[in-house]
KOLNU-528512 format. One record per residue: residue number from 1; residue in one letter; chain; y, z negated, x negated of N, C-alpha, C in turn. Coordinates in nm, 4 decimals. Each point is the difference from the previous one (the first is absolute). Layout:
<milums>
  num  residu  chaine   n_north      n_up    n_east  ca_north     ca_up   ca_east   c_north      c_up    c_east
  NUM       A       A         Y         Z         X         Y         Z         X         Y         Z         X
...
</milums>
This chain:
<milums>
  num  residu  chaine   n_north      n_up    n_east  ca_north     ca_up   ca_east   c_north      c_up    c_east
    1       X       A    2.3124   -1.5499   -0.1195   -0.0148    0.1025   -0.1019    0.0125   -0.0659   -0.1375
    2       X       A   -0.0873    0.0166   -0.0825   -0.0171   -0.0324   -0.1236    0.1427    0.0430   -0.1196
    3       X       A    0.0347   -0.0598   -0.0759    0.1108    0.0262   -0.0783   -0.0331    0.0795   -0.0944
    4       X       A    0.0656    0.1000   -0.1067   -0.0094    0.0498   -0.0979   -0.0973   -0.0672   -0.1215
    5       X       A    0.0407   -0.1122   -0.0194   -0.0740   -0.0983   -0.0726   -0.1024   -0.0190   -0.0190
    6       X       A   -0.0631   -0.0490    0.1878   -0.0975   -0.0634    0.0335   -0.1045    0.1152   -0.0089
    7       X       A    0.0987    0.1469    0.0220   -0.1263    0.1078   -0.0031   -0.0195    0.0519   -0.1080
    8       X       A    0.0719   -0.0308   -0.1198    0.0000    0.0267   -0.1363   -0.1156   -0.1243   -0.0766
    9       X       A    0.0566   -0.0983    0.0686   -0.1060   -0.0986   -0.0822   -0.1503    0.0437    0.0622
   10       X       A   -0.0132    0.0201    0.0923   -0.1615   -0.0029    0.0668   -0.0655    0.1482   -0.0836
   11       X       A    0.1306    0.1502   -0.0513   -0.0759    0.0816   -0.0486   -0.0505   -0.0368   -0.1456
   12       X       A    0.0901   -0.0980   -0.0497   -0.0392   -0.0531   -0.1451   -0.1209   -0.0873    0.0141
   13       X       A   -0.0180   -0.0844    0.1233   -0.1053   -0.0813    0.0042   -0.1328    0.0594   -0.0349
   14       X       A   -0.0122    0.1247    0.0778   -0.1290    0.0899    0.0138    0.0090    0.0751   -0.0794
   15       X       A    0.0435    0.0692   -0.0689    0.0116    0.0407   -0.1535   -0.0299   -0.1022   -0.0584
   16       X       A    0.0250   -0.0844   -0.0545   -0.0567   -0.1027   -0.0885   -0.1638   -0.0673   -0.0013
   17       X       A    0.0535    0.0156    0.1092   -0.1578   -0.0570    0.1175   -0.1215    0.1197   -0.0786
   18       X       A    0.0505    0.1169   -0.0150   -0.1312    0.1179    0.0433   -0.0030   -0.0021   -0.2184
   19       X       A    0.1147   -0.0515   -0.0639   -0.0076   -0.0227   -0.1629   -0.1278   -0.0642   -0.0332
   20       X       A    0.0894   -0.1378    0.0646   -0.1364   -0.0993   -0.0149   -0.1028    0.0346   -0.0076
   21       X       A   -0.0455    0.0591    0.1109   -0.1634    0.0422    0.0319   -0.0084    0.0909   -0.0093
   22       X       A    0.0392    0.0907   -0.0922   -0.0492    0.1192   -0.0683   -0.0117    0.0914    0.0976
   23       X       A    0.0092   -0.0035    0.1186   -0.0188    0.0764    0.1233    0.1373    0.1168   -0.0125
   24       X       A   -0.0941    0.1619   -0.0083    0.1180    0.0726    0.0282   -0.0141    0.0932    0.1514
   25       X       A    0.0635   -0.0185    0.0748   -0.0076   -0.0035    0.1161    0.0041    0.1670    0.0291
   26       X       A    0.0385    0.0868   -0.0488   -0.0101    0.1566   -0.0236   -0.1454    0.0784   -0.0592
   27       X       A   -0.0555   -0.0838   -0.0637   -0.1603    0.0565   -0.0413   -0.0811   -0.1042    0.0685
   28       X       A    0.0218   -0.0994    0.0960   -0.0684   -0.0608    0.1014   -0.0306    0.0906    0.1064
   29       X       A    0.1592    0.0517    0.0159   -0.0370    0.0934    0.1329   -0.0272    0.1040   -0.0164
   30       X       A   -0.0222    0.0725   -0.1140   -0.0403    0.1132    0.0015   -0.1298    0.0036   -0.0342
   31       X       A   -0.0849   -0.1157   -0.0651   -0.1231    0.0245    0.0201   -0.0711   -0.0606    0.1474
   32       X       A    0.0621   -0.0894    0.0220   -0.0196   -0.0642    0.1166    0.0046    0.0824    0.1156
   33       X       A    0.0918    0.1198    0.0028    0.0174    0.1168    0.0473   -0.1293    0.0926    0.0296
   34       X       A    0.0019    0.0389   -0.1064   -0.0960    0.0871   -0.0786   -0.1003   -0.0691    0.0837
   35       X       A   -0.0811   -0.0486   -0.0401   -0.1320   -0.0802    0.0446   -0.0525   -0.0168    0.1381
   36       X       A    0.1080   -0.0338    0.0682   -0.0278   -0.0087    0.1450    0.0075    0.1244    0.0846
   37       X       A    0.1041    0.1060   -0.0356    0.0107    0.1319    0.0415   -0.1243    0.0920   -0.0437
   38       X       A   -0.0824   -0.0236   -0.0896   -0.1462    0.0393   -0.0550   -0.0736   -0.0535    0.1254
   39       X       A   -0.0347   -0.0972    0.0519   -0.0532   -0.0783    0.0402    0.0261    0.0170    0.1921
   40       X       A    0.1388    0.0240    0.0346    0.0197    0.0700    0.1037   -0.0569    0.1381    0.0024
   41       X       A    0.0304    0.0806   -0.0957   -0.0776    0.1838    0.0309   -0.1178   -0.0510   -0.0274
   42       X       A   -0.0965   -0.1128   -0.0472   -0.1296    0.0519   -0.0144   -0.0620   -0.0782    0.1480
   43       X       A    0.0876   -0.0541    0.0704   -0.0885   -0.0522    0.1201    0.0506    0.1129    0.1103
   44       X       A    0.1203    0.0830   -0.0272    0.0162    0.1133    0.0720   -0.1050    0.1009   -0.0449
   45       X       A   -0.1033    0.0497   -0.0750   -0.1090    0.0772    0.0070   -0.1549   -0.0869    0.0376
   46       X       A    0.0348   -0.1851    0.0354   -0.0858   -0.0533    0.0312    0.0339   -0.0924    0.1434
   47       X       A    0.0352    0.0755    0.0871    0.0467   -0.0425    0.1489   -0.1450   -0.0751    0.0761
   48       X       A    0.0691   -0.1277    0.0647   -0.1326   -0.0787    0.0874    0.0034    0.1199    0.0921
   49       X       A   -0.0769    0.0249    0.0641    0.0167    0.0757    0.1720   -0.1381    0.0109    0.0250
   50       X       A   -0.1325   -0.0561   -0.1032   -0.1428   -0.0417    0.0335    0.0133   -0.0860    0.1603
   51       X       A    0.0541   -0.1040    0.0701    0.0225   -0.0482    0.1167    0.1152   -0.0198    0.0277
   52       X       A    0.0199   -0.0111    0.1562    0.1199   -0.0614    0.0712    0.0248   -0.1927   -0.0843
   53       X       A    0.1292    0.0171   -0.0191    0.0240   -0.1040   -0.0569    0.1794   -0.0744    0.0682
   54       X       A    0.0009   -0.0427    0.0588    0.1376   -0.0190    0.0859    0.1200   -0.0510   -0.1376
   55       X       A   -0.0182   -0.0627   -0.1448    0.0931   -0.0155   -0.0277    0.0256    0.1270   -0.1124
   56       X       A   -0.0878    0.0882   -0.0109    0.0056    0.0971   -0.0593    0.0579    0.1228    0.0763
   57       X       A   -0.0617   -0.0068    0.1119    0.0380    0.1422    0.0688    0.0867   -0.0176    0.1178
   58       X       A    0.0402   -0.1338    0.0567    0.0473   -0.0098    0.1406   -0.0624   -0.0019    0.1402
   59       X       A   -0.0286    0.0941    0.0469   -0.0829    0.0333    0.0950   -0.1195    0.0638   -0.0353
   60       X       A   -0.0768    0.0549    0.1408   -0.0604    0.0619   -0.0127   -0.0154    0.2082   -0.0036
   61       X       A    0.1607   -0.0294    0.0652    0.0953    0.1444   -0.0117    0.0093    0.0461   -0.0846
   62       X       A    0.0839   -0.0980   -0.0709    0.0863    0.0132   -0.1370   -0.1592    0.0476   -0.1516
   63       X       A   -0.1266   -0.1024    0.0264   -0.1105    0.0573   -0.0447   -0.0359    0.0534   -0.0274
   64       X       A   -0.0308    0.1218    0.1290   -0.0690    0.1473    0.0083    0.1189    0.0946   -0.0626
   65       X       A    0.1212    0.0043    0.0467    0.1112    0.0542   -0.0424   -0.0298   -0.0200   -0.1637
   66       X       A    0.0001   -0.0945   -0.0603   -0.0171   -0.0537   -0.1438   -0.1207    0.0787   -0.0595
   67       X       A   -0.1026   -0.0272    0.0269   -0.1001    0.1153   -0.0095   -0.0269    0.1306   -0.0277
   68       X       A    0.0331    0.0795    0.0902    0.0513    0.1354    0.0229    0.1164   -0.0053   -0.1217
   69       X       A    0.0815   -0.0673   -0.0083    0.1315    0.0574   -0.0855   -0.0029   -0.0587   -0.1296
   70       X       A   -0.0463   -0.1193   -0.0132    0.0278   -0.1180   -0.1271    0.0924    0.0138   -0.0641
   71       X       A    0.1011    0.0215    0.0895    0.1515   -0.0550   -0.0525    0.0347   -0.1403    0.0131
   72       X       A    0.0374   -0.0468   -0.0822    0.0165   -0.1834   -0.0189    0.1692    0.0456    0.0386
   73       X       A    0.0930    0.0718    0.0072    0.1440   -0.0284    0.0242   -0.0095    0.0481    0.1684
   74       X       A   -0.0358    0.0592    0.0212   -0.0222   -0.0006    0.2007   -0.0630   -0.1019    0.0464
   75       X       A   -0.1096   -0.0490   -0.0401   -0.0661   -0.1579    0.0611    0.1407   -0.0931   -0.0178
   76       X       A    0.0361    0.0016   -0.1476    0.1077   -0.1211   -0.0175    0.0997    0.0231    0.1074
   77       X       A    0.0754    0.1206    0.0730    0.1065    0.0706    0.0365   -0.0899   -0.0490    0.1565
   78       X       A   -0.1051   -0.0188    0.0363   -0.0206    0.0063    0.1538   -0.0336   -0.1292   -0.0134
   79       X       A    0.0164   -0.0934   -0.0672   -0.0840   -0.1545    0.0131    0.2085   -0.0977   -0.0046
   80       X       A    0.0816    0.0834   -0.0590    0.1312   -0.0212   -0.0422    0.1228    0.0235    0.0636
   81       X       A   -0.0777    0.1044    0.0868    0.1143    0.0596    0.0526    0.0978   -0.0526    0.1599
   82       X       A   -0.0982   -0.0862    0.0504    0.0250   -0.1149    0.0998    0.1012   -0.0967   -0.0205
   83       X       A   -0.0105   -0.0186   -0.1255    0.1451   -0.1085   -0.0368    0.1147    0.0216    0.0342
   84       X       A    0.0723    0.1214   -0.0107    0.0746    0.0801    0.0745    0.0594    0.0669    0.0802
   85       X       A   -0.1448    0.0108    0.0896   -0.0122    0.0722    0.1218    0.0516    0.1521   -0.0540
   86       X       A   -0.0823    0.0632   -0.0744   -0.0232    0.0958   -0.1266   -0.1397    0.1184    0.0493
   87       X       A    0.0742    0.1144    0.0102   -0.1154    0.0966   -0.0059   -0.0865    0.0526   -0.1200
   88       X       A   -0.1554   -0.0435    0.0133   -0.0615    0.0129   -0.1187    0.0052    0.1406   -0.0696
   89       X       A    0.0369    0.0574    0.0320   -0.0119    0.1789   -0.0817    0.1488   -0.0751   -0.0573
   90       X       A    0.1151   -0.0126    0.0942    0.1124    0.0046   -0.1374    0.0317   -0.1206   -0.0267
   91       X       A   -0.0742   -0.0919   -0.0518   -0.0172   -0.1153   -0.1072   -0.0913    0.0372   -0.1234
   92       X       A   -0.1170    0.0821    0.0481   -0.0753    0.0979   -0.1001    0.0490    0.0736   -0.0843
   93       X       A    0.1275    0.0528    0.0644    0.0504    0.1030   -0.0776    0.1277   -0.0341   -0.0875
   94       X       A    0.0311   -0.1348   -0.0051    0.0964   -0.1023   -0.0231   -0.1007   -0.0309   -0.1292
   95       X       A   -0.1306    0.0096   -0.0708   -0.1139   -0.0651   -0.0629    0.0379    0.0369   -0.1431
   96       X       A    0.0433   -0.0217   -0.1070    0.0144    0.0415   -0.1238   -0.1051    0.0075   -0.0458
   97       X       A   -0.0774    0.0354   -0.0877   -0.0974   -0.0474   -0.1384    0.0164   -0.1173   -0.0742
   98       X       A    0.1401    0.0308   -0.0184    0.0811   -0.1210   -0.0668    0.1209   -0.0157    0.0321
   99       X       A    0.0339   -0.1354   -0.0171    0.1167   -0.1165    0.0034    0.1385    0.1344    0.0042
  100       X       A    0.0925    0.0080    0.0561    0.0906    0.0783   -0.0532    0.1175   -0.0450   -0.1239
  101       X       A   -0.0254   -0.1739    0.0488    0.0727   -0.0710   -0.0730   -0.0271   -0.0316   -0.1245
  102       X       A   -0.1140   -0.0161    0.0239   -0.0885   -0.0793   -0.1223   -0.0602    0.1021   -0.0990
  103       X       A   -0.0296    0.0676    0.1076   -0.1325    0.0900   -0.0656   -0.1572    0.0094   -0.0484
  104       X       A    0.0151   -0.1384    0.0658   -0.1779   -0.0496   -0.0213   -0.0907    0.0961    0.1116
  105       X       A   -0.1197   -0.0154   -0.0243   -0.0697    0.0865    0.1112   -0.0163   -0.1266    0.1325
  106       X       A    0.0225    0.1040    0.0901   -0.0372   -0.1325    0.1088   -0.1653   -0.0251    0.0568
  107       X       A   -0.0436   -0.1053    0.0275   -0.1409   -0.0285    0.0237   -0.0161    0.0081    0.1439
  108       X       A   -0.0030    0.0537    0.1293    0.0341    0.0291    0.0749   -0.1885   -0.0421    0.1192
  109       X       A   -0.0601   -0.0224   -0.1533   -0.1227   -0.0376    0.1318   -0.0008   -0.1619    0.0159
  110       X       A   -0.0791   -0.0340    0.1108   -0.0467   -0.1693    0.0287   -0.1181   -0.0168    0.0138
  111       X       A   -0.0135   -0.1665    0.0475   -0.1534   -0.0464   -0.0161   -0.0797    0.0627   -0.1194
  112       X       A   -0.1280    0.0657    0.0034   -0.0355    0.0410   -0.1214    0.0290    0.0879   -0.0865
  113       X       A    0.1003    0.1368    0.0567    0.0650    0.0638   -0.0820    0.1079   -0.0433   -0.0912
  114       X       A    0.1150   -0.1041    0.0228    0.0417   -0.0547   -0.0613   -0.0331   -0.0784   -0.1449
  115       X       A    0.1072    0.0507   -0.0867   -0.0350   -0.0137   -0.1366    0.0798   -0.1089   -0.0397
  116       X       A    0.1061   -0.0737    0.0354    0.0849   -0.0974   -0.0219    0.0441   -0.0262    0.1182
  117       X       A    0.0338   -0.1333   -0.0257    0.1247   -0.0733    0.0822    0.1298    0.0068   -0.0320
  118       X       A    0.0367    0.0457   -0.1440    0.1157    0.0094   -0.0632    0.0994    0.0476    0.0822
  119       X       A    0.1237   -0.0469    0.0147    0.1065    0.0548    0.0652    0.0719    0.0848   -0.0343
  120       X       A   -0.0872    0.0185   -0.2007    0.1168    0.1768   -0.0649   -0.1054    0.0704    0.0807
  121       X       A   -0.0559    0.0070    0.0818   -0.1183    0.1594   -0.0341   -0.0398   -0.0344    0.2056
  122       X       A   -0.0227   -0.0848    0.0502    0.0418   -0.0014    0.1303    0.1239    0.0694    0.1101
  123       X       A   -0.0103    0.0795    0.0623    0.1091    0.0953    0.1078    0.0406   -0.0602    0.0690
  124       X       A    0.1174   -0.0137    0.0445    0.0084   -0.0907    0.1055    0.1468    0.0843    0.0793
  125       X       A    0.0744    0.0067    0.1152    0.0460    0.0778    0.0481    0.1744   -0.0847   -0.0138
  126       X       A    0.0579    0.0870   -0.0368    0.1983   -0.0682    0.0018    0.0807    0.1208    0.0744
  127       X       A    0.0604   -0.0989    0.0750    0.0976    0.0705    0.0630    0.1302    0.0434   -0.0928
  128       X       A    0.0028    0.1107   -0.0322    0.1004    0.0579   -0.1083    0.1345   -0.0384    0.0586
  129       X       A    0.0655    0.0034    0.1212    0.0807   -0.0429    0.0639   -0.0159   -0.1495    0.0390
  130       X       A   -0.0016   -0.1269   -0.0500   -0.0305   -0.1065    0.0603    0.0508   -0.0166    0.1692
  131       X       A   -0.1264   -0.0570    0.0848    0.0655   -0.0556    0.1494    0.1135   -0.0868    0.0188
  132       X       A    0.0685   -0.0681   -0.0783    0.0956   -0.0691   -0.0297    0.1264    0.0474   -0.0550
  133       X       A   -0.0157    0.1202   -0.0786    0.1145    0.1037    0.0300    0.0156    0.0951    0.0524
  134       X       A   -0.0583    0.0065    0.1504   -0.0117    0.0499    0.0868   -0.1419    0.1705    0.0226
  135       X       A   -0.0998    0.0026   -0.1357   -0.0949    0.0448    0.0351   -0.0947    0.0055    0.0905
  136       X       A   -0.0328    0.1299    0.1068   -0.0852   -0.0787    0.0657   -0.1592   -0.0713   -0.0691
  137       X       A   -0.0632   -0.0923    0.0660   -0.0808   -0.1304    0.0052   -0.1662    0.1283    0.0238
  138       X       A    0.0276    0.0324    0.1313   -0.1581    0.0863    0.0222    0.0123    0.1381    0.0579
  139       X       A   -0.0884    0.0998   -0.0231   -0.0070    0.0919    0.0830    0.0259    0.1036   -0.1145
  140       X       A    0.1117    0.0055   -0.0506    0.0592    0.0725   -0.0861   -0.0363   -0.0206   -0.1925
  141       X       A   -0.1307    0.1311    0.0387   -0.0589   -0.0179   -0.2017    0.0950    0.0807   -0.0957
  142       X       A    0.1124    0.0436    0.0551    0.0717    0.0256   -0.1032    0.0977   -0.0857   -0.0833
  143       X       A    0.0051   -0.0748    0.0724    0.0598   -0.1515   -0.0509   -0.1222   -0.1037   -0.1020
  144       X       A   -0.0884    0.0456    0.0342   -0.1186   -0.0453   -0.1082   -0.0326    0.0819   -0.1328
  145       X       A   -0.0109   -0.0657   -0.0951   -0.0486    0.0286   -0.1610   -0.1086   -0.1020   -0.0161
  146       X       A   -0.1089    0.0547   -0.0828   -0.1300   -0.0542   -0.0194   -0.0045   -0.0355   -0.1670
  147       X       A    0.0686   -0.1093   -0.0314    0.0336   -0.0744   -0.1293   -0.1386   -0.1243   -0.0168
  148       X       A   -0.0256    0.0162   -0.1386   -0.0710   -0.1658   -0.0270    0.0464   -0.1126    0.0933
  149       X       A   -0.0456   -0.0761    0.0133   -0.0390   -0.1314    0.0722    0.1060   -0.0953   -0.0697
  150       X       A    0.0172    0.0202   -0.1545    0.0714   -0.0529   -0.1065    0.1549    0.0313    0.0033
  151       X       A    0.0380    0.1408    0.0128    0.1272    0.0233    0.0227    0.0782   -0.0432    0.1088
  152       X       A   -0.1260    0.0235    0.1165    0.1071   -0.0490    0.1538    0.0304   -0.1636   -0.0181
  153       X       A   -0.0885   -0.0408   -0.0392    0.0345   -0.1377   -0.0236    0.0852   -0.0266   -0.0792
  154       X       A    0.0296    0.0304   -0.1043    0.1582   -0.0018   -0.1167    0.0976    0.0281    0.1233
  155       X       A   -0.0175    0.1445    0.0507    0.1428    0.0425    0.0811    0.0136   -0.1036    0.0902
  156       X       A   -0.0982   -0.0323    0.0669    0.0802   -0.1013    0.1108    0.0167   -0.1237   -0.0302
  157       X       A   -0.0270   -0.0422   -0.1276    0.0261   -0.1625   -0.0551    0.1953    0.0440   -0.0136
  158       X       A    0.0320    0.0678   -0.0266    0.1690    0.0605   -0.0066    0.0226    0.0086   -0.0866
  159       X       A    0.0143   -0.1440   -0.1134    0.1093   -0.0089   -0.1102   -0.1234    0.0660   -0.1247
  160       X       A    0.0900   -0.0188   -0.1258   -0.0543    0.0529   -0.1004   -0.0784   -0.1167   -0.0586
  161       X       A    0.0526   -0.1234   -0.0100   -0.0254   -0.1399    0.0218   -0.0971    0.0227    0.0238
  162       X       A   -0.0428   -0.0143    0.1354   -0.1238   -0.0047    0.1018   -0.1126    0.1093   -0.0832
  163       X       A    0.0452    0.1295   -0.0550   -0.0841    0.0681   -0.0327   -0.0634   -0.0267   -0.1928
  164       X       A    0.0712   -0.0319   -0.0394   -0.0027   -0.0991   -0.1067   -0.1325   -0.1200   -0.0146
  165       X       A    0.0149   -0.0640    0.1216   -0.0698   -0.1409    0.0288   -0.1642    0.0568   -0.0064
  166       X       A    0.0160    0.1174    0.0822   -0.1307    0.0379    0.0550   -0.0702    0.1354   -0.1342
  167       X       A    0.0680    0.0348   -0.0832   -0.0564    0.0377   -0.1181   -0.0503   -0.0970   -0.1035
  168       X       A    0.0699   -0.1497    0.0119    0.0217   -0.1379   -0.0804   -0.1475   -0.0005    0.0565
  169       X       A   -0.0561   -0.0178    0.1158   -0.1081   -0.0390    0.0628   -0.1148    0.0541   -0.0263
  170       X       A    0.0547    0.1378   -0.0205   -0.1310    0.0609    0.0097   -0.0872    0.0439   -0.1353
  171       X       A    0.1660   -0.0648   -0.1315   -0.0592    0.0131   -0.1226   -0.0409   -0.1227    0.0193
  172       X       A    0.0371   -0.1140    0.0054   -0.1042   -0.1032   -0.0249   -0.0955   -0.0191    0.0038
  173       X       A   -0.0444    0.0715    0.1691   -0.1790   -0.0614    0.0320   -0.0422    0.1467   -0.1079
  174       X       A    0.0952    0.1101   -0.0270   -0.1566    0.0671   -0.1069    0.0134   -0.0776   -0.1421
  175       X       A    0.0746   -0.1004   -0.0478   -0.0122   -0.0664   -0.1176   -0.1133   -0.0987    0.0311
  176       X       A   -0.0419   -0.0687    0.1188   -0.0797   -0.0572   -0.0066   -0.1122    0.0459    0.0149
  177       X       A   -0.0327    0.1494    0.0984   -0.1076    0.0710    0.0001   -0.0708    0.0299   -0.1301
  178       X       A    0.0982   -0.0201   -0.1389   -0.0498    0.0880   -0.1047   -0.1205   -0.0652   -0.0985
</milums>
């Protein structure tokens, strides 16, 4: 575990860090925000479902089902819900709009519906009870919350440290993106 110090010096590091480079990390993400959540609702009124496509739709089940309904959070919920050993109606119904944490919208389609790779705006499934403090592991979706891709990963890195490192990271590569 990191000392008072060591976690005091690393918040001064990245503060200084984001001076330097003029980078303010609060109107990054909110246009950065902004932009991609535009960009998710406009491929939600522009859904692939012209052909069967296996990394878009899964099967050929999951397809026709897709079709008929063009819901992108039930495809995601029946292509997802296996990890678990998870019934697709209540992993569906587990589906936010958005992040509860975050509050970003979640991007919930793949293959060509998918609008990012980003891990703020990606769903990904956390056991609200971790299996390690005795949550159950599968079967049971009430023990599941449908958080960014970005948050579950902070929570299970543990420390604040750890969650620190991986904001350090993720401002960097957008300083070099810019």
């Amino acid at each position: 575990m990191p000392s008072k110090a060591q976690y005091q010096q690393l918040c001064t590091d990245i503060f200084e860090a984001f001076q330097r480079n003029g980078f303010d990390p609060v109107a990054w993400k909110v246009q950065g925000q902004s932009k991609i959540e535009e960009e998710i609702l406009a491929k939600q009124d522009n859904l692939f479902i012209r052909s069967f496509d296996p990394t878009t739709h899964g099967t050929t089940q999951f397809y026709k089902e897709f079709v008929e309904k063009q819901d992108l959070k039930l495809l995601w919920a029946r292509v997802n819900c296996s990890r678990y050993k998870l019934d697709p109606m209540e992993l569906y119904e587990r589906c936010p709009d958005r992040c509860p944490v975050m509050g970003v919208l979640l991007d919930y389609g793949m293959g060509r519906n998918r609008v990012t790779d980003n891990p703020y705006f990606n769903p990904g499934q956390d056991h609200i009870i971790a299996v390690n403090n005795g949550g159950p592991r599968f079967g049971d979706a009430s023990n599941i919350q449908v958080i960014t891709q970005f948050i579950n990963t902070v929570k299970n890195q543990g420390t604040v440290l750890d969650a620190l490192k991986w904001v350090y990271f993720e401002v960097s590569h957008q300083q070099v993106d810019k």
